[in-house]
C-alpha positions as CSV (number, residue, x, y, z in Angstrom):
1,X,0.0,0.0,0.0
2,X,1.4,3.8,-1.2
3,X,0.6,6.1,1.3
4,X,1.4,10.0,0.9
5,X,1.7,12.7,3.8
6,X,1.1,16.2,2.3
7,X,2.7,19.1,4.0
8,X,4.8,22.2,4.1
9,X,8.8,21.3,3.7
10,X,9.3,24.6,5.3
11,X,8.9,25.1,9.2
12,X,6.2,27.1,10.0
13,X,5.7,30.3,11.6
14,X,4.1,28.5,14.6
15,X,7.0,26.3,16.0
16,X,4.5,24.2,17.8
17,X,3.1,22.9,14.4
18,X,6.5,22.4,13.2
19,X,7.4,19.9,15.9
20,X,3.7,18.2,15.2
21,X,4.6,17.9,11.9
22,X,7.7,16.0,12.0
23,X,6.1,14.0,14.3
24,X,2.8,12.9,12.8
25,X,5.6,12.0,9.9
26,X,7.7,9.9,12.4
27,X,4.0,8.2,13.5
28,X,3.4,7.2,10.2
29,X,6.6,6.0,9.1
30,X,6.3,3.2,11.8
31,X,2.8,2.6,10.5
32,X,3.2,2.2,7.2
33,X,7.5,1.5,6.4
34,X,9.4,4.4,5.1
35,X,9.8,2.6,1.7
36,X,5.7,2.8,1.2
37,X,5.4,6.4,2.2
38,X,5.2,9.1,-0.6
39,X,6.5,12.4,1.2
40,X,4.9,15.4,-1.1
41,X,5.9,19.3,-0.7
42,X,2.6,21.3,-0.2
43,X,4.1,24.6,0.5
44,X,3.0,27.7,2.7
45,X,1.8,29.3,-0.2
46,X,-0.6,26.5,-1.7
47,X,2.3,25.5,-4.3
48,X,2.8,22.1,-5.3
49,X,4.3,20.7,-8.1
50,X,3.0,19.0,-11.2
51,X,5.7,15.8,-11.1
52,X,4.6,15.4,-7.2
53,X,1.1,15.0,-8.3
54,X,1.5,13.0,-11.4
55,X,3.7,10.4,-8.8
56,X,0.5,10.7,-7.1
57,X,-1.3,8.9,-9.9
58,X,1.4,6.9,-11.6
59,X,2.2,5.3,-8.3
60,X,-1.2,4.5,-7.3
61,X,-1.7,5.9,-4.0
62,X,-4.2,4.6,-2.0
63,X,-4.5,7.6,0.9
64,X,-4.1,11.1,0.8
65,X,-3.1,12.2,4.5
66,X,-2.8,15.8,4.9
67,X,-0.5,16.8,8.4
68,X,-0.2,20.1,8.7
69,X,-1.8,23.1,9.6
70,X,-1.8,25.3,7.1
71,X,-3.0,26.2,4.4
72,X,-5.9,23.9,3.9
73,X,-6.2,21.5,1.5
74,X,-8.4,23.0,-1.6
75,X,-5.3,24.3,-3.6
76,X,-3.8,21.0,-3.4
77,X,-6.9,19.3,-4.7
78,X,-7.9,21.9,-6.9
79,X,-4.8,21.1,-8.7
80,X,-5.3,17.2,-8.2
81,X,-8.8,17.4,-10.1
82,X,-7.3,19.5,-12.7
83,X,-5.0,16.8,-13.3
84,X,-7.7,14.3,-13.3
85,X,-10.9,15.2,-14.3
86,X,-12.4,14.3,-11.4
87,X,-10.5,13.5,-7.7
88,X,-11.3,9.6,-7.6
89,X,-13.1,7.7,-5.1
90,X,-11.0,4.4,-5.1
91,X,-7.9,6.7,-2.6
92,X,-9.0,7.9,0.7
93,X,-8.6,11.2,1.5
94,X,-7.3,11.9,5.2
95,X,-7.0,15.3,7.0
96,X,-5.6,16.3,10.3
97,X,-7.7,19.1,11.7
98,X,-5.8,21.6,13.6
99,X,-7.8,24.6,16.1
100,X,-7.8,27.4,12.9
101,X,-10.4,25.3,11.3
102,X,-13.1,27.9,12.1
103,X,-11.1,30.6,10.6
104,X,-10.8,29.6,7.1
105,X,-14.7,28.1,6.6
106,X,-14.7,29.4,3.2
107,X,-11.8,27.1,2.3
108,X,-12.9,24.0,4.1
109,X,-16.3,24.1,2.5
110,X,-14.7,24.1,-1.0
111,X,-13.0,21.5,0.4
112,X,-15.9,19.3,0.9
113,X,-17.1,20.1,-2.6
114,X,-14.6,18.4,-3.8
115,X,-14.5,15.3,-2.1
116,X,-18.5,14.6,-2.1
117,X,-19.5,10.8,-2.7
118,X,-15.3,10.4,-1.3
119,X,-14.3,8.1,1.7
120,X,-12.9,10.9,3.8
121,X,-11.7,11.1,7.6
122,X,-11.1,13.7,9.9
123,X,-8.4,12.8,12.6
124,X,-8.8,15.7,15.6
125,X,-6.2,16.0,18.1
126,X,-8.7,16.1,21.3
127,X,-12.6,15.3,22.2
128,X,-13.9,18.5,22.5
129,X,-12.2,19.2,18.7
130,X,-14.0,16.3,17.9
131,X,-17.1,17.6,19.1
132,X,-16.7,21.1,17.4
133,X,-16.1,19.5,13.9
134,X,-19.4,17.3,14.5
135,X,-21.4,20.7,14.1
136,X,-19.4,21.5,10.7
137,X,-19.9,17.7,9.5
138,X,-22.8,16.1,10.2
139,X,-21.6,12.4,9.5
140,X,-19.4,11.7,13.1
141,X,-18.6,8.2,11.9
142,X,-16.2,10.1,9.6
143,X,-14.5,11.9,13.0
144,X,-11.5,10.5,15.2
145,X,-9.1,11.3,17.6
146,X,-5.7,10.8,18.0
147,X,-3.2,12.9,20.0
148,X,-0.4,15.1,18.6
149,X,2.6,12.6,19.3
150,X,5.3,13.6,21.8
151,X,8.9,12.0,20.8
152,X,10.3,10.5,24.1
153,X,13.7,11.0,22.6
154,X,13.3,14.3,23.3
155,X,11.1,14.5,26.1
156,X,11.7,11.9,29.3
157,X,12.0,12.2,32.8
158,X,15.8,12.8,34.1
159,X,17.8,12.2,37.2
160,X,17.7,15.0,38.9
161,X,21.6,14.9,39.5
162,X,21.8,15.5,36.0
163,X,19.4,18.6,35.7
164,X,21.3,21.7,35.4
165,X,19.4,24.5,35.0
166,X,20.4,26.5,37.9
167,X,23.9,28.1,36.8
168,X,22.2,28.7,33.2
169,X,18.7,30.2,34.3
170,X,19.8,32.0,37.6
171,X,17.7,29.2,40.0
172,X,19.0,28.3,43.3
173,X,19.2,25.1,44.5
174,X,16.4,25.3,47.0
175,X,14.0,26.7,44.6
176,X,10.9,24.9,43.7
177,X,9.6,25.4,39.8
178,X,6.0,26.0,39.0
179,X,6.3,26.0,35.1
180,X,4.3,27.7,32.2
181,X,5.7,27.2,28.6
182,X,4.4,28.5,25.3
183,X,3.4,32.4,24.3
184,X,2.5,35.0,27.0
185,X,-1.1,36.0,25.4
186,X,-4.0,37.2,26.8
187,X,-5.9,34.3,25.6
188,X,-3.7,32.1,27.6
189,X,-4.7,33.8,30.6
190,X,-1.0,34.6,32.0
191,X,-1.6,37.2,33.9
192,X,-4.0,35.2,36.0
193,X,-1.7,32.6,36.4
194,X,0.9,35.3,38.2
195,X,-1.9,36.5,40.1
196,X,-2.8,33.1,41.7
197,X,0.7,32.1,42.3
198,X,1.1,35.8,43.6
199,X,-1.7,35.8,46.0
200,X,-0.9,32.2,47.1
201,X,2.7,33.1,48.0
202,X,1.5,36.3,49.7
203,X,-0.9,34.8,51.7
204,X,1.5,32.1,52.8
205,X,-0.7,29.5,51.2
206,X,1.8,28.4,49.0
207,X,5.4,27.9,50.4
208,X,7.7,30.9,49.8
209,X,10.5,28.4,48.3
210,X,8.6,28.3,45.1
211,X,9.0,30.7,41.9
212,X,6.7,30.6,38.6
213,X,9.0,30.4,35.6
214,X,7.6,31.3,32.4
215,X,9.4,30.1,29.3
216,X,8.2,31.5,26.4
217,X,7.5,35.4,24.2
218,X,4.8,37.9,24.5
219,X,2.6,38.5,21.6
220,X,0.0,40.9,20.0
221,X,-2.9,38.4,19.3
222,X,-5.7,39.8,21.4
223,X,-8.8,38.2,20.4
224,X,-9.4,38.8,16.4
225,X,-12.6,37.6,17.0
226,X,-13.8,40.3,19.1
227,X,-11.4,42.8,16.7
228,X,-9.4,43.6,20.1
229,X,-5.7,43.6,19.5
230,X,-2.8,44.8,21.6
231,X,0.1,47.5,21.2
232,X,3.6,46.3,21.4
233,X,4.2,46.0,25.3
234,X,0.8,46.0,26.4
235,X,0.0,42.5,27.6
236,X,3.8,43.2,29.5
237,X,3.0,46.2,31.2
238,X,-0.6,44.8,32.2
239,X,1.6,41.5,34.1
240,X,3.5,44.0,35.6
241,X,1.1,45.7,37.3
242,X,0.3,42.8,38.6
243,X,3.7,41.9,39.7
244,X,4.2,46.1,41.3
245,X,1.0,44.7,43.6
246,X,3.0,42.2,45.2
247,X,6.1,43.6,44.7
248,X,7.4,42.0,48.1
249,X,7.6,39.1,45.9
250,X,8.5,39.9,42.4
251,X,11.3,37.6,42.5
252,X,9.2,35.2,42.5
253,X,8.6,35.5,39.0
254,X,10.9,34.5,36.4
255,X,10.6,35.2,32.9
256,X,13.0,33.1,30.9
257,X,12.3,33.6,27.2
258,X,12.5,31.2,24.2
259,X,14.7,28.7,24.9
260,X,15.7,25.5,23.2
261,X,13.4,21.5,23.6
262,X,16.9,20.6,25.2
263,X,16.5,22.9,28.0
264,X,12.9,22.5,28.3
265,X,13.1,19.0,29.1
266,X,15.5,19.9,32.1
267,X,13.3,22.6,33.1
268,X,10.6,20.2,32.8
269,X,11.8,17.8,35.4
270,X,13.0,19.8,37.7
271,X,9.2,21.9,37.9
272,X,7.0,19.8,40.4
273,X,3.6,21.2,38.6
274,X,3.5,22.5,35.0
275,X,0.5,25.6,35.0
276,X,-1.4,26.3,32.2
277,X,-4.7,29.0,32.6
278,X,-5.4,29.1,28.8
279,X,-8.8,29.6,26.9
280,X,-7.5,30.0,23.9
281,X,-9.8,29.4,21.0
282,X,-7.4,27.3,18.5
283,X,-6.6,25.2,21.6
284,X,-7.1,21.7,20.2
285,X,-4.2,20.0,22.0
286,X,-1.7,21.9,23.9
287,X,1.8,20.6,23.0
288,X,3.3,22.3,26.3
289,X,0.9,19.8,28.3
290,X,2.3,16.7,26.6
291,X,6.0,17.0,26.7
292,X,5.2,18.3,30.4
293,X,3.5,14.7,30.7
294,X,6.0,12.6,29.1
295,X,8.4,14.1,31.5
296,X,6.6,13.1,34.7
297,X,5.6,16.7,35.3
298,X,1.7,17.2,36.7
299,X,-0.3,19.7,35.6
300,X,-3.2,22.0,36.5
301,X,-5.0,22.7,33.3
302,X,-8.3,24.4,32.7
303,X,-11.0,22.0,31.1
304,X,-11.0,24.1,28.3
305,X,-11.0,22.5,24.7
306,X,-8.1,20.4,24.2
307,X,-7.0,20.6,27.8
308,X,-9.7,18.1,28.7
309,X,-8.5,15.3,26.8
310,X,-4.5,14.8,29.0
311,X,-7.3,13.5,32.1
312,X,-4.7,10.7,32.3
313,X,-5.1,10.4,35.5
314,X,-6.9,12.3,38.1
315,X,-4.0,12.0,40.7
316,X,-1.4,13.5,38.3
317,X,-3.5,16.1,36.6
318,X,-6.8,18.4,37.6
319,X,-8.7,21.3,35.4
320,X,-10.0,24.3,36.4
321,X,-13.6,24.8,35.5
322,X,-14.4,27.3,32.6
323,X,-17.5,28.5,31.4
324,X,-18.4,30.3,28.1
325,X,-20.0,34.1,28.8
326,X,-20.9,37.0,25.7
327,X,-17.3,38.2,26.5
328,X,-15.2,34.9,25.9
329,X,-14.4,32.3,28.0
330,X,-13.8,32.8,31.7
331,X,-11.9,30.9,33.9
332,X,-13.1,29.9,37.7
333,X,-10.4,31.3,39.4
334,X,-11.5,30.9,42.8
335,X,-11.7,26.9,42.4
336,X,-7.7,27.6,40.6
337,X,-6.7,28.9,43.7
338,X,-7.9,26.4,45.8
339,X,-6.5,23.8,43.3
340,X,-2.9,24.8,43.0
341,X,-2.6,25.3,46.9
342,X,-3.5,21.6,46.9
343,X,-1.8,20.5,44.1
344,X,1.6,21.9,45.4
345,X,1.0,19.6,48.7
346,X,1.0,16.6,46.9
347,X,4.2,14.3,46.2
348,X,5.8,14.3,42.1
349,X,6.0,10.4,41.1
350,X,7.6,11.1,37.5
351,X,8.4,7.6,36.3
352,X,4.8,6.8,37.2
353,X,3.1,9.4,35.4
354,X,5.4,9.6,32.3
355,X,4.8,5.7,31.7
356,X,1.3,6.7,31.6
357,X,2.0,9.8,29.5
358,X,3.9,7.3,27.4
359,X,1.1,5.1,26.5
360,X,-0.9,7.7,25.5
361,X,1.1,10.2,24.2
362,X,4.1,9.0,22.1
363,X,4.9,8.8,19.1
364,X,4.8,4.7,19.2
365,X,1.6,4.6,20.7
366,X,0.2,7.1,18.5
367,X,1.6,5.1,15.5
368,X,-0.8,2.3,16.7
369,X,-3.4,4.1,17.1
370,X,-3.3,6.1,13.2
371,X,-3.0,2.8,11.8
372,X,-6.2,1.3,13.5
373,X,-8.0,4.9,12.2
374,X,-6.8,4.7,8.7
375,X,-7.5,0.4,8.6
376,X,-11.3,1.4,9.2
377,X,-13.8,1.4,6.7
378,X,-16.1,4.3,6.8
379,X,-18.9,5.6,4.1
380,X,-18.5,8.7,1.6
381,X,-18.4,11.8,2.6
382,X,-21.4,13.5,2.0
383,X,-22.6,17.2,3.1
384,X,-21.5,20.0,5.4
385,X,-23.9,20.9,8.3
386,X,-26.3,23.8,7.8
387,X,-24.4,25.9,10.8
388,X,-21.2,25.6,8.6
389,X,-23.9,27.0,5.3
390,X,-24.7,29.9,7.8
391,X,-21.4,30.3,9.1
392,X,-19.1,30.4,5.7
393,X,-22.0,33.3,4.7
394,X,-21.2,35.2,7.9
395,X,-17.5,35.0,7.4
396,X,-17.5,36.2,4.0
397,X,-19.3,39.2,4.7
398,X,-17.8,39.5,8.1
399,X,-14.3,38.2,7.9
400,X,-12.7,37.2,11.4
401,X,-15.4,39.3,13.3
402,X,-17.9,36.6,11.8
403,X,-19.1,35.7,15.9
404,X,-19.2,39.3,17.2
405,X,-22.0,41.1,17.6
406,X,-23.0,43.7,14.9
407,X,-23.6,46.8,17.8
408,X,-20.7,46.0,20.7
409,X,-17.8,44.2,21.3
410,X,-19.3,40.9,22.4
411,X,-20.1,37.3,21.2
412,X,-23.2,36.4,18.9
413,X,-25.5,33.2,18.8
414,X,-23.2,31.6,16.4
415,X,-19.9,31.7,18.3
416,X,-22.4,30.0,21.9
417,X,-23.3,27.6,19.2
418,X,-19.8,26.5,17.7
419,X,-17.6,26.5,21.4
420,X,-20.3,25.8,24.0
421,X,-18.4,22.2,23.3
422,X,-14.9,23.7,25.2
423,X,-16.3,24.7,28.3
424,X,-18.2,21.3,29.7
């Protein structure tokens, strides 16, 4: 059997879908056998050559498996029809759904056009992504879920002997880590996260030999939906006001950057919780929360999205309730409090948890688990869902303001009925 994986042979601007790239590619090569994989360059820019999809043909390949993010796949079979006639419905036609789907409706639905009366699956990385592609397609026999693989090369729990992340990130010896990795965005709810710790350090709640480190870059993002974006330095200088109220403490906090996977995975094992507040809307997984896993780390996660699906194990890892309002999502920060005091009391088993993680997470096990999803037999494809009809009219007209109200800066009917899914 000739299998091809379609994606970008450029890294992408988002480095998180760059490292679930290469390793959906690692997942299927010990699927399917390296020799009976067809690689094919489906650039940034929707450009892919002629000779790639005559190969295509020629060679007979029996699934199309599209891996990464972006851009969707309608150029790429816009092309493969020209060269055809007609895309044919003896290959199978396989997409990895990423958290953007919403944003680029237009694109999809031509999509579907296309590949009507096709045998067609839809692999989501989480549930609740599951969930919120079932109101787009109708048909959620044609929906699975597999994680985003984690390689354990990369990722596994260390000796602690052999951490040393002390000299290079300025950490004494005594300290104890409460992580957060990934951007600092207001959708990720950072500033809350400081806050929490803040209070709980202040109030003597949470013992004063702990420090929040925060690995990662601020960014502009705001929340397109709502057409609210941020000045350079804004989302800083809001944390910092936050940080100037318990100022007592501010060296508590420690902002650390980008830095490389082989210092995460130190800085992973040597934090006994990993910390994540986020409500972003594109979060279908959370990378972050997996290589935290796969190292043994715990983590206190809101339920929202994604988040809900690492419930490996309710001794290792708790969410924060969340609940969907007309202004976004909103986190119940009183019950996170609460949480993290507890959490911090509780003793790190790390080989217990990333064997867990492991069986779950990695790249083996999710090679297991693709192969059972593409062995299936499922019917043709055959319609998009009404809401998607509505939806792809709204955007048109609308753009990326397509679930804000017309008269204010809040949330219409349309955005309660696509994410209501994120928040149970």
């Amino acid at each position: 059997m000739k299998v091809a994986l379609i994606y970008s042979f450029e890294d992408s601007n988002w480095f998180s879908c760059t490292l679930i790239s290469k390793n959906l590619r690692l997942a299927y090569e010990k699927a399917y056998g390296i020799e009976n994989i067809i690689s094919i360059n489906y650039s940034s820019k929707g450009q892919v050559s002629i000779s790639d999809l005559k190969k295509l043909i020629d060679e007979k390949v029996e699934k199309l498996i599209f891996i990464d993010h972006q851009p969707t796949p309608m150029v790429f079979l816009d092309h493969l029809e020209q060269l055809e006639g007609e895309l044919t419905s003896e290959r199978e036609y396989i997409i990895h759904v990423y958290g953007d789907y919403p944003l680029f409706l237009g694109e999809w639905k031509h999509v579907h056009s296309m590949l009507k009366n096709k045998p067609l699956k839809y692999i989501c990385a989480s549930e609740k992504q599951k969930k919120m592609i079932s109101k787009f397609i109708p048909q959620n026999e044609l929906i699975f879920v597999s994680p985003f693989p984690v390689n354990k090369k990369s990722f596994y729990p260390k000796e602690l002997e052999l951490l040393d992340v002390e000299k290079e990130f300025d950490l004494g010896k005594e300290d104890r880590i409460i992580l957060y990795t990934g951007r600092i965005s207001l959708q990720k709810n950072v500033k809350e996260a400081i806050e929490l710790f803040l209070k709980g350090i202040s109030c003597g709640d949470i013992d004063r030999s702990f420090k929040f480190v925060i690995a990662g870059e601020f960014d502009l993002l705001g929340s397109m939906y709502l057409s609210y974006t941020q000045l350079q330095g804004e989302y800083f200088r809001e944390i910092s006001k936050i940080i100037d109220k318990y100022s007592s403490f501010k060296n508590h906090i420690v902002f650390l950057g980008n830095i490389n996977n082989k210092r995460l995975v130190d800085l992973y094992n040597r934090a006994e919780l990993f910390l994540s507040l986020s409500t972003y809307h594109d979060e279908d997984y959370g990378m972050s929360v997996a290589e935290a896993l796969m190292c043994g780390t715990p983590c206190l996660l809101t339920n929202w999205a994604g988040y809900a699906s690492f419930n490996i194990s309710t001794k290792f890892v708790d969410f924060i309730p969340t609940k969907i309002t007309k202004f976004g999502p909103e986190v119940d920060l009183e019950t996170g409090y609460q949480k993290l005091v507890n959490k911090l009391k509780k003793e790190v088993q790390r080989d217990t948890l990333s064997e867990l993680a492991d069986g779950y997470l990695s790249i083996e096990s999710c090679s297991k688990r693709l192969k059972d999803i593409c062995g299936k037999e499922v019917g043709e494809f055959k319609t998009v869902s009404d809401l998607m009809i509505q939806l792809t009219h709204e955007q048109i007209i609308k753009g990326w303001e397509f679930f804000r109200l017309e008269t204010n800066r809040e949330f219409n009917s349309f955005y309660f009925k696509v994410y209501d899914v994120y928040s149970e």
